[in-house]
C-alpha distance (Angstrom), angle and dihedral (degrees) to the residues before:
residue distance angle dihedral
X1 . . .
X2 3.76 . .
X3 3.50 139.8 .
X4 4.16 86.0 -101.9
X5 3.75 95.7 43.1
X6 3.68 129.3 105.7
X7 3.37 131.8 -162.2
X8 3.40 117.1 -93.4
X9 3.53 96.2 40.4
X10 3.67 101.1 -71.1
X11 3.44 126.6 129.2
X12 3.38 123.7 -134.6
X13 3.58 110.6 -165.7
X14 3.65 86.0 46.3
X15 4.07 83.1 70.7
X16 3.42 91.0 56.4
X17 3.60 98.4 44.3
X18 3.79 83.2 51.9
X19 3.42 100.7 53.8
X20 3.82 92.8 37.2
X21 4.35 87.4 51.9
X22 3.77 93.6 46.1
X23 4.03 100.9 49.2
X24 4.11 89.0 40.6
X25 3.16 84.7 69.4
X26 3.98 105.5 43.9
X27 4.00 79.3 55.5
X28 3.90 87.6 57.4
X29 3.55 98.4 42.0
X30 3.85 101.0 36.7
X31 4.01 105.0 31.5
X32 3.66 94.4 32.4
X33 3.87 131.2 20.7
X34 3.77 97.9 27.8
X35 3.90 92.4 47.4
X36 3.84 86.1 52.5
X37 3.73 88.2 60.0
X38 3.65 93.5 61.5
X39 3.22 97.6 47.8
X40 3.87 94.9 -105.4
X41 4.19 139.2 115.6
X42 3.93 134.9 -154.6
X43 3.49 106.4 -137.0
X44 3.70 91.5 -148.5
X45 3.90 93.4 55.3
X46 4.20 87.4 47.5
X47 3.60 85.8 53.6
X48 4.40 92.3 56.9
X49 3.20 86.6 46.7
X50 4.09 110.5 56.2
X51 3.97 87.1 30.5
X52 3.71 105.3 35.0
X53 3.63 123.0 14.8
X54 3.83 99.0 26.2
X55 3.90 97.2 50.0
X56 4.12 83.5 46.6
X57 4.11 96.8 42.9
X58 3.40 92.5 -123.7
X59 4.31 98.7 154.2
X60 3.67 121.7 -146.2
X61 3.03 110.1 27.3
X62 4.04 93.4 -72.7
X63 4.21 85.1 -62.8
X64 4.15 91.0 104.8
X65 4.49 83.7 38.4
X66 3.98 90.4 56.2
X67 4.50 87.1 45.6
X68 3.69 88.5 57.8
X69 3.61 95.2 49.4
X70 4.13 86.9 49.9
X71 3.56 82.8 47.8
X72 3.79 97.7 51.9
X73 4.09 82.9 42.8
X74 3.55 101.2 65.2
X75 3.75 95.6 43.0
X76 3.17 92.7 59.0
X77 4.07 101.9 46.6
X78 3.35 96.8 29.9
X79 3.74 79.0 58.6
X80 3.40 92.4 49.0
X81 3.76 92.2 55.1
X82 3.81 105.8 37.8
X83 4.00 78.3 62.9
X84 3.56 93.2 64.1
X85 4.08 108.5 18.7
X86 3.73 119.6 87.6
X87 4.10 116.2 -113.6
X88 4.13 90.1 -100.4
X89 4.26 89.3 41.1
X90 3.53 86.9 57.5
X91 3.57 104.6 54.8
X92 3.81 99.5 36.0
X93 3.84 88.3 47.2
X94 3.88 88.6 49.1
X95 3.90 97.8 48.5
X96 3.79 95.9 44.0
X97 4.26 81.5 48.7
X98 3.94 90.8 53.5
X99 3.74 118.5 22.7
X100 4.08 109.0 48.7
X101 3.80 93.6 58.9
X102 3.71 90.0 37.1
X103 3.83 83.2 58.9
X104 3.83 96.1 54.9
X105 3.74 90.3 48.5
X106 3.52 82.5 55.8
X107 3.79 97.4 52.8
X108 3.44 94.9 44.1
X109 3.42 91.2 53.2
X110 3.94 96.5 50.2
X111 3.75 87.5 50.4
X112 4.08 95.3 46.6
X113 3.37 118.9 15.6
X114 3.79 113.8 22.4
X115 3.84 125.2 95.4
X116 3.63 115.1 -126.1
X117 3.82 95.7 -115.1
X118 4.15 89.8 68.3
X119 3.84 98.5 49.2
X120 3.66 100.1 86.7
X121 3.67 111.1 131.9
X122 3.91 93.4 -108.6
X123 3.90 93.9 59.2
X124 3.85 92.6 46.2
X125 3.92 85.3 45.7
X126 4.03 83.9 48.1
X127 3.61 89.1 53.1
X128 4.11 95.6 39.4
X129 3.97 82.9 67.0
X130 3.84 109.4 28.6
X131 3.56 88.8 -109.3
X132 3.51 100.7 118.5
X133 4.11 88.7 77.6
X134 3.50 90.5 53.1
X135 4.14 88.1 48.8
X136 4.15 134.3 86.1
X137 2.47 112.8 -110.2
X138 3.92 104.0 35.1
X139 4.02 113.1 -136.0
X140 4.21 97.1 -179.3
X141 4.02 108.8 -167.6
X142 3.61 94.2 173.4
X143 3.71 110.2 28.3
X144 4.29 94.0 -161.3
X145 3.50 90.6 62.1
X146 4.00 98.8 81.1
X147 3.69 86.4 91.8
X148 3.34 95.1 55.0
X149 3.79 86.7 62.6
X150 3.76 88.4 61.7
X151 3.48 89.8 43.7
X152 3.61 98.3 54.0
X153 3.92 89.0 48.5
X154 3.91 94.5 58.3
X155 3.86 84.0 54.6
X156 3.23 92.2 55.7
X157 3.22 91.1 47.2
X158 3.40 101.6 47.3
X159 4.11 91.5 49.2
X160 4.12 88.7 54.9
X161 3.73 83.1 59.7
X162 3.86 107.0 47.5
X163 3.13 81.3 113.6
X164 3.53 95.0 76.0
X165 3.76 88.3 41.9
X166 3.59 110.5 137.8
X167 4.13 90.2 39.0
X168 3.42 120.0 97.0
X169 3.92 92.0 -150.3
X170 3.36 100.2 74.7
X171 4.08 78.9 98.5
X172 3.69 85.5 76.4
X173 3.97 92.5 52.3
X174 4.05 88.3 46.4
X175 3.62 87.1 53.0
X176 3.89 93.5 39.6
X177 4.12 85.3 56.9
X178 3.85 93.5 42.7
X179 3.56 96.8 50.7
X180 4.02 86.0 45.5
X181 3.61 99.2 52.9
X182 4.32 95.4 45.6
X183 3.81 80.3 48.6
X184 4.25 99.5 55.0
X185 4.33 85.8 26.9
X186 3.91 83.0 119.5
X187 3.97 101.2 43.7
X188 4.04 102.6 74.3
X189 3.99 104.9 48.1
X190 3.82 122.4 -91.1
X191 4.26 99.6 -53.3
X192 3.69 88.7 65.0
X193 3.56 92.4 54.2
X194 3.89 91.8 53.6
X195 3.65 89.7 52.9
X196 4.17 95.1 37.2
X197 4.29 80.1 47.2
X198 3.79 89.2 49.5
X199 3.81 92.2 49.4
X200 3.74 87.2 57.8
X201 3.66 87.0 85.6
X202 3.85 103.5 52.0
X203 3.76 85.9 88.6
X204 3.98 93.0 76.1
X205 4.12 87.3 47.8
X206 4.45 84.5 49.6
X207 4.04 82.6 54.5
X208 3.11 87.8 63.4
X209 3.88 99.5 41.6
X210 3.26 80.4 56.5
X211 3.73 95.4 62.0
X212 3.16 94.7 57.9
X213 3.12 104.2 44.6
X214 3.83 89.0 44.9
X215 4.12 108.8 37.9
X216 4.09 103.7 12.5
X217 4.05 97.6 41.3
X218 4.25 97.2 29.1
X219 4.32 80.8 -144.6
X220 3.82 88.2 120.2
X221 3.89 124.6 63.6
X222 3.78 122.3 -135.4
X223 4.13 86.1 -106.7
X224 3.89 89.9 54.2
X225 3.98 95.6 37.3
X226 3.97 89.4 48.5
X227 3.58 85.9 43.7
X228 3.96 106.4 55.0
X229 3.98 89.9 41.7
X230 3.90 85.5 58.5
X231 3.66 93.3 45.2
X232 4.41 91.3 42.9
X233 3.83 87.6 48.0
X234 4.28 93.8 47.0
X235 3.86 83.7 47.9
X236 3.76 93.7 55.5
X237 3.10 103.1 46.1
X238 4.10 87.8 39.0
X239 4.48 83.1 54.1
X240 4.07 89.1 43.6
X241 3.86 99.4 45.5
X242 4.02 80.6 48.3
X243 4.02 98.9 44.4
X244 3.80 109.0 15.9
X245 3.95 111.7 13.7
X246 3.61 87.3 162.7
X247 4.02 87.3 76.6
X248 3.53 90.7 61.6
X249 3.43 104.4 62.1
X250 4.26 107.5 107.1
X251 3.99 93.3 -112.4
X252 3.81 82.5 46.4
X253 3.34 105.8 36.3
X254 3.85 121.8 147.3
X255 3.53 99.0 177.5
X256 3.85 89.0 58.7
X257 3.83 91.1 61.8
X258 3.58 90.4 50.7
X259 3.63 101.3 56.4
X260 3.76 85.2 51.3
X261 3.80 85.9 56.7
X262 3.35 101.8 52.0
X263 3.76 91.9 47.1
X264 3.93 85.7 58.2
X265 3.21 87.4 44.9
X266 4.05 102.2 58.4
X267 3.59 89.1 36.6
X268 4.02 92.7 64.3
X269 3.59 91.8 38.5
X270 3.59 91.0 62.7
X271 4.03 90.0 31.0
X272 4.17 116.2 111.1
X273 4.05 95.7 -116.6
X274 3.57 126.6 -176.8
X275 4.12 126.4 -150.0
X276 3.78 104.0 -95.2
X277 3.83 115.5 -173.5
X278 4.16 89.5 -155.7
X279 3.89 89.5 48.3
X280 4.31 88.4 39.6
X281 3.88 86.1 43.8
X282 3.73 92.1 55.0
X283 3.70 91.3 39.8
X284 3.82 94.0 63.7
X285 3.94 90.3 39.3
X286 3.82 84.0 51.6
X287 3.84 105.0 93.7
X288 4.12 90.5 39.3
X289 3.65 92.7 45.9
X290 3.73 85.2 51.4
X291 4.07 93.8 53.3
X292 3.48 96.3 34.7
X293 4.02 108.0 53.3
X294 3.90 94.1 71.6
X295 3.78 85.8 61.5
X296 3.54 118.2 28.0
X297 3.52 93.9 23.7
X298 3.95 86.9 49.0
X299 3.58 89.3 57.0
X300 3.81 105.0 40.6
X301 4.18 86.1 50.3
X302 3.79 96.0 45.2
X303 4.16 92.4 52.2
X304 3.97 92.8 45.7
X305 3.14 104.7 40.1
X306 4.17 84.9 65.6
X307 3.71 91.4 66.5
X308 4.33 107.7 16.7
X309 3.60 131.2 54.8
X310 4.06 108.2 -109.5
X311 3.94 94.3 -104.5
X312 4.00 77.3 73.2
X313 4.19 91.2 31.9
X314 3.95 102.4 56.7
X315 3.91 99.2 39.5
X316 3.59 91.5 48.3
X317 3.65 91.5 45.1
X318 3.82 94.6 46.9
X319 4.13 82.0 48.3
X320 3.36 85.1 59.2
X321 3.22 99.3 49.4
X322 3.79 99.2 54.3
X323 4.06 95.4 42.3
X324 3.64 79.4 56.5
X325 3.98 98.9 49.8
X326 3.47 92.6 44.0
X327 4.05 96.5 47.6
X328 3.97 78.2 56.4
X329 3.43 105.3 39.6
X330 4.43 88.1 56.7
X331 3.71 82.4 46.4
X332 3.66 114.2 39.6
X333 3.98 114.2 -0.3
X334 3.95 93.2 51.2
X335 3.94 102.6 38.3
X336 3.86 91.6 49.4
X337 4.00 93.5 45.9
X338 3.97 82.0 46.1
X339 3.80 85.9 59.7
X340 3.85 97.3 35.9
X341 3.86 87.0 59.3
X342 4.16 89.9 41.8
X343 4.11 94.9 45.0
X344 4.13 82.2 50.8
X345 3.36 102.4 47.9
X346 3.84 91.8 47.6
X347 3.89 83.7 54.7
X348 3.32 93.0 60.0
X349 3.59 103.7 41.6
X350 4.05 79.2 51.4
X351 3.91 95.4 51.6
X352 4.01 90.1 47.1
X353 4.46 87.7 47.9
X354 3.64 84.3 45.1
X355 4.37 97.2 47.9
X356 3.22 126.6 122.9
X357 3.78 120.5 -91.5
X358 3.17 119.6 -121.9
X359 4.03 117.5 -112.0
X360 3.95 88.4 -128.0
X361 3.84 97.1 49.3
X362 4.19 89.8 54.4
X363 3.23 110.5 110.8
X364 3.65 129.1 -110.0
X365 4.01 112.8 -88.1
């Protein structure tokens, strides 16, 4: 167990990191980018950014810093569940995890936020299934959810290898399929190249595959940890320069953010945490919070900031925010993990009725 773990396989600095990735980016979105749009600036946030984040060539405004550490996240857990989940557990736990909250960012963008022109029923079926990124042209209802898209790719990735389950070298078939689809991104029309520029990213989630692998599960050596970190960093910076050079430039650099990341990263892992119900709290509010902010927390901000100054604006906004995510994390998050863990557990109380007998416990004929 390590310094990060809890018992019952939870990991604690993964709450942290959670909470930590989720809020990052409210403070991107809310004190930064969506001020910028109307034309106004919180001194406080200018002041991170010419004495903190500048100087440090962090990009963003922290808001692509708190991605990588989701990133880094779900390699590692979704790591630490493919080892121990069953193909069809996987997937159904995975889709119930993604797709019901997606859809209520979707609604509440269709009743908010969207102009009538992009609510025909194929963009909000588009949205519905993350296809819309993957789709020209590009109709984006709920503009968080392109990392979903490379979230939902590593899982599918990760469930066409179960059967490399229990090895920790599957990273080098991940990377193998990376590096092949940046390499063809130009041979199948302008789709594949969406999906091949998507995959670019799945390098950041191997990282963290790696890390577990590597530091939580002591099944890689320090040669082979050092190794596939190398190999996922040359990869995403081989997918970037290929799909989005512009994120490689030094005042836009990308992979600079993520090497701060997985620093912070390590350094909790190893860190002596205790349980915290705020930092658990936030945790489990984490992945709402995250698809909720550009519209509720779009909304609050734009009506206050008519008639308070923003120190009033952004907390209220970020209040918001967090009633919201944790009105739908008791109402949609936990319910459908409830029945993710129910449907899965009926499977395998099925596929254990359903075994095969064995040849000496037949009965005599």
């Amino acid at each position: 167990m390590t310094s990060g773990e809890a018992s019952g396989n939870r990991y604690l600095f993964l709450d942290y990191l959670r909470a930590l990735a989720a809020w990052l980016v409210v403070w991107d979105h809310l004190a930064n980018n969506m001020l910028q749009e109307q034309g106004r600036v919180f001194r406080p946030a200018l002041w991170v950014r010419e004495n903190f984040t500048a100087p440090l060539g962090i990009i963003q405004d922290f808001g692509w810093f708190g991605v990588a550490l989701f990133f880094l996240i779900s390699g590692f857990i979704i790591s630490d569940r493919a080892r121990v989940e069953g193909l069809r557990e996987f997937v159904l736990k995975r889709v119930l995890r993604i797709y019901p909250m997606l859809a209520v960012a979707v609604l509440l963008s269709c009743l908010f936020l969207a102009s009538p022109a992009d609510l025909t029923p194929q963009t909000v079926l588009l949205n519905l299934t993350l296809a819309n990124y993957l789709a020209i042209p590009q109709v984006v209802l709920v503009g968080a959810a392109w990392t979903l898209v490379i979230e939902v790719t590593f899982y599918a990735l990760t469930a066409a290898t179960q059967f490399m389950r229990a090895s920790p070298h599957r990273i080098a078939l991940n990377l193998a399929v990376v590096a092949v689809l940046v390499w063809k991104r130009g041979a199948f029309g302008p789709n594949f190249a969406l999906f091949a520029g998507a995959a670019a990213y799945l390098p950041i989630l191997v990282m963290g595959q790696t890390i577990y692998w590597w530091l939580a599960r002591n099944r890689l050596s320090s040669a082979w940890g050092i190794a596939y970190l190398l190999a996922a960093h040359g990869v995403f910076v081989w997918g970037l320069r290929a799909a989005q050079p512009g994120f490689l430039q030094v005042t836009n650099s990308y992979p600079i953010s993520v090497a701060y990341a997985l620093l912070l990263f390590v350094a909790l892992l190893r860190a002596p945490l205790r349980e915290r119900k705020l930092v658990r709290f936030l945790s489990d509010t984490s992945y709402s919070v995250y698809l909720l902010q550009g519209s509720i927390g779009w909304l609050v901000l734009t009506a206050l900031i008519k008639v308070a100054p923003l120190s009033v604006s952004i907390p209220a906004a970020a209040g918001a925010t967090l009633a919201a995510a944790y009105l739908t994390h008791w109402l949609v998050e936990t319910p459908t993990q409830r029945l993710g863990r129910h449907l899965t557990r009926n499977l395998r109380n099925r596929s254990q009725a359903t075994a095969v007998v064995k040849p000496a416990d037949l009965p005599a004929a």
